[in-house]
C-alpha positions as CSV (number, residue, x, y, z in Angstrom):
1,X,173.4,140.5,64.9
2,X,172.8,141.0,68.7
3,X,175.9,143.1,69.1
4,X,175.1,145.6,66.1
5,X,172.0,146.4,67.2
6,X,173.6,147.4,70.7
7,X,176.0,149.5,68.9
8,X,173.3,151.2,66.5
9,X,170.6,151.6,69.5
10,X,173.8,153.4,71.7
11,X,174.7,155.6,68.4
12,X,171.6,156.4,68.0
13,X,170.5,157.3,72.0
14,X,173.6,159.3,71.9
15,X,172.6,161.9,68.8
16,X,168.6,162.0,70.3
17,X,170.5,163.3,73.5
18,X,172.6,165.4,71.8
19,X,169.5,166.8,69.8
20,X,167.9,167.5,73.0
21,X,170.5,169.3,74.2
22,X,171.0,171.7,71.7
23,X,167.1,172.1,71.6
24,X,167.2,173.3,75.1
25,X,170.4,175.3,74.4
26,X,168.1,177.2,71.3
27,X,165.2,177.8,72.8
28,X,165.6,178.3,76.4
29,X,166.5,182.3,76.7
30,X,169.7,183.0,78.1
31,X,171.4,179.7,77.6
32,X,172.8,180.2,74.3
33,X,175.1,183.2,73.7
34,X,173.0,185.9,71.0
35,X,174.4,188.7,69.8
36,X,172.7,191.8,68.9
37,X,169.6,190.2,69.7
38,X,170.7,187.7,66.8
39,X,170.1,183.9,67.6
40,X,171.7,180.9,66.6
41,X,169.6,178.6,65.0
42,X,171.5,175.3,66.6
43,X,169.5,172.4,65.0
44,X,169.6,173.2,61.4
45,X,173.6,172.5,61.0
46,X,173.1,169.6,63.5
47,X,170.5,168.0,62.0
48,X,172.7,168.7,58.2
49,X,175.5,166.4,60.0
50,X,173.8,163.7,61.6
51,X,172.0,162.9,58.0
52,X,175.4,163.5,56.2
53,X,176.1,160.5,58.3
54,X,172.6,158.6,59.5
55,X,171.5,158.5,55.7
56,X,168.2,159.7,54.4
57,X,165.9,157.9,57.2
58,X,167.5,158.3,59.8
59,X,168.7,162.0,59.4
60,X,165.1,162.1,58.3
61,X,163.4,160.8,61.6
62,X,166.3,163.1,63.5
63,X,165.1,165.9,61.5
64,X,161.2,165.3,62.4
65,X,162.6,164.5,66.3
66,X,164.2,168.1,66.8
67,X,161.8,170.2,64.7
68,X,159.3,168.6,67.1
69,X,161.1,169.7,69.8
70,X,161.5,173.1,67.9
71,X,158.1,173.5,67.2
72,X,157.0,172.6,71.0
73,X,159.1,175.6,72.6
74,X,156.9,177.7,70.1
75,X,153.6,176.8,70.6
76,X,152.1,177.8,67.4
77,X,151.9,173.7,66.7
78,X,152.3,174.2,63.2
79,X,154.6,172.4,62.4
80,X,157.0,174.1,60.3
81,X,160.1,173.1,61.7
82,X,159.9,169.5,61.7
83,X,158.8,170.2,58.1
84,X,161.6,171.6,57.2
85,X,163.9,169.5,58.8
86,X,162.5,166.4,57.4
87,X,163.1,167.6,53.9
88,X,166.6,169.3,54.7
89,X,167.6,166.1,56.2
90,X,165.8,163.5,53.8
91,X,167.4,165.9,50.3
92,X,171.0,165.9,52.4
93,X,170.7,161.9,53.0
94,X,170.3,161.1,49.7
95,X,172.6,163.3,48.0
96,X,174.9,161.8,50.3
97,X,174.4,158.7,49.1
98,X,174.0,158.9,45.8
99,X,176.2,162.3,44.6
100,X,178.2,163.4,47.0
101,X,180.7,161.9,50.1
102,X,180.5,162.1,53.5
103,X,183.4,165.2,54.8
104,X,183.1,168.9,55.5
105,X,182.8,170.5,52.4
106,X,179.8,168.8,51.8
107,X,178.4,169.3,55.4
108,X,179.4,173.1,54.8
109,X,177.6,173.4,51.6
110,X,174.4,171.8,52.7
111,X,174.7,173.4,56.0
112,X,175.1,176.9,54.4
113,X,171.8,176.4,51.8
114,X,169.7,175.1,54.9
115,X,170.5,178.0,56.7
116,X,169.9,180.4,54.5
117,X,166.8,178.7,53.1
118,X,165.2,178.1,56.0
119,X,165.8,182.2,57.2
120,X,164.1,183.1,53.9
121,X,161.1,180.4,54.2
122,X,160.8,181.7,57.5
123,X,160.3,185.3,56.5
124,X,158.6,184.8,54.0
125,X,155.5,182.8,55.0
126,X,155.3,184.1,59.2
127,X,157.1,187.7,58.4
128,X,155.7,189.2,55.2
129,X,153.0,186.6,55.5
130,X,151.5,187.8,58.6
131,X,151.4,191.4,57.8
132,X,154.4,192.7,59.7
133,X,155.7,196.1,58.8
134,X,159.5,196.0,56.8
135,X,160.1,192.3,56.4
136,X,163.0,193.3,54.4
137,X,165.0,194.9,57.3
138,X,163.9,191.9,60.1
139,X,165.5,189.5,57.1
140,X,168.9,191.3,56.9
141,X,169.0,192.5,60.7
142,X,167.5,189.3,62.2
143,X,167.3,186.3,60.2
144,X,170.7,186.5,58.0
145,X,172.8,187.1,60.6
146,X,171.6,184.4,62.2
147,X,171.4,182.1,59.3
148,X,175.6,183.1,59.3
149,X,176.6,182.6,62.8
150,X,174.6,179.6,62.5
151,X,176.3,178.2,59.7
152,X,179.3,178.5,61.4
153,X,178.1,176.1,64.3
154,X,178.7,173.3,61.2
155,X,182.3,173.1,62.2
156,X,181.4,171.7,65.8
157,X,178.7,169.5,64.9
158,X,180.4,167.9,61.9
159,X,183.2,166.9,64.2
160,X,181.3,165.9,67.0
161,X,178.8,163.5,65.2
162,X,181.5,162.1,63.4
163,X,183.6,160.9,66.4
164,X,180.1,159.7,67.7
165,X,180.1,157.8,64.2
166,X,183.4,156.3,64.0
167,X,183.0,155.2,67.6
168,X,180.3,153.3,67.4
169,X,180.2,152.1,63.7
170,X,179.1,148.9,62.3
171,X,180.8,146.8,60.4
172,X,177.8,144.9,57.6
């Protein structure tokens, strides 16, 4: 029992840091390519892979860990973002294990209505919400690109949490 836990406490260390990472990659300026004055959002596809293969908790608590960090860089302390990703990753963890496997089609998928649900959330309730003028345009200049190159990011992570997942799997 003493070796598994090892090997689930290393896995587990080694998607947090990973997590952080990419946190500091997103919301430190400069760091992370944008184009157009379009930004990746990096933790939404990331967070979609590690509960395709963490499970509902898990992916859950990973969620909650990097829309924390998210919502920190913001300082609006609303909590949105950990929200979000609680629910993305809780709803991705347990279709995983009850409807559909673990591969890239379904990271894709769930990847691709994250993305695009959490650019029209956003607009809708801190865009049109707030008061600002066209909301419309911001969505289809800002936010949907984003929500595209963003989805695109799946391929990486998908690949990368798996290897982290086959290399330090545990055997029940």
């Amino acid at each position: 029992m003493e070796r598994e836990t090892k090997i689930l406490l290393k896995r587990r260390l080694i998607i947090a840091a990973i997590i952080i990472l990419c946190a500091l990659l997103q919301t430190t300026a400069g760091y992370f390519p944008s184009f157009f004055g379009v930004h990746f959002f990096l933790l939404i596809p990331l967070c979609v892979c590690v509960a395709v293969f963490e499970g509902e908790r898990w992916g859950g608590a990973f969620g909650v860990f990097a829309g924390a960090l998210w919502d920190l860089s913001h300082g609006g302390g609303d909590g949105y973002n950990a929200l979000f990703l609680l629910v993305i990753c809780a709803t991705v963890g347990v279709l995983v294990r009850y409807l559909m496997q673990k591969n890239l089609v379904t990271s894709l998928v769930m990847s691709a209505v994250a993305c695009l649900g959490y650019a029209i959330l956003y607009v809708m309730f801190f865009v049109s919400a707030q008061g600002i003028e066209r909301p419309a345009y911001l969505f289809v200049r800002y936010y949907l690109p984003g929500a595209a190159l963003s989805f695109l990011l799946t391929f990486i992570f998908y690949y990368l949490i798996r290897a982290v997942s086959k290399k330090y799997t545990v055997e029940y």
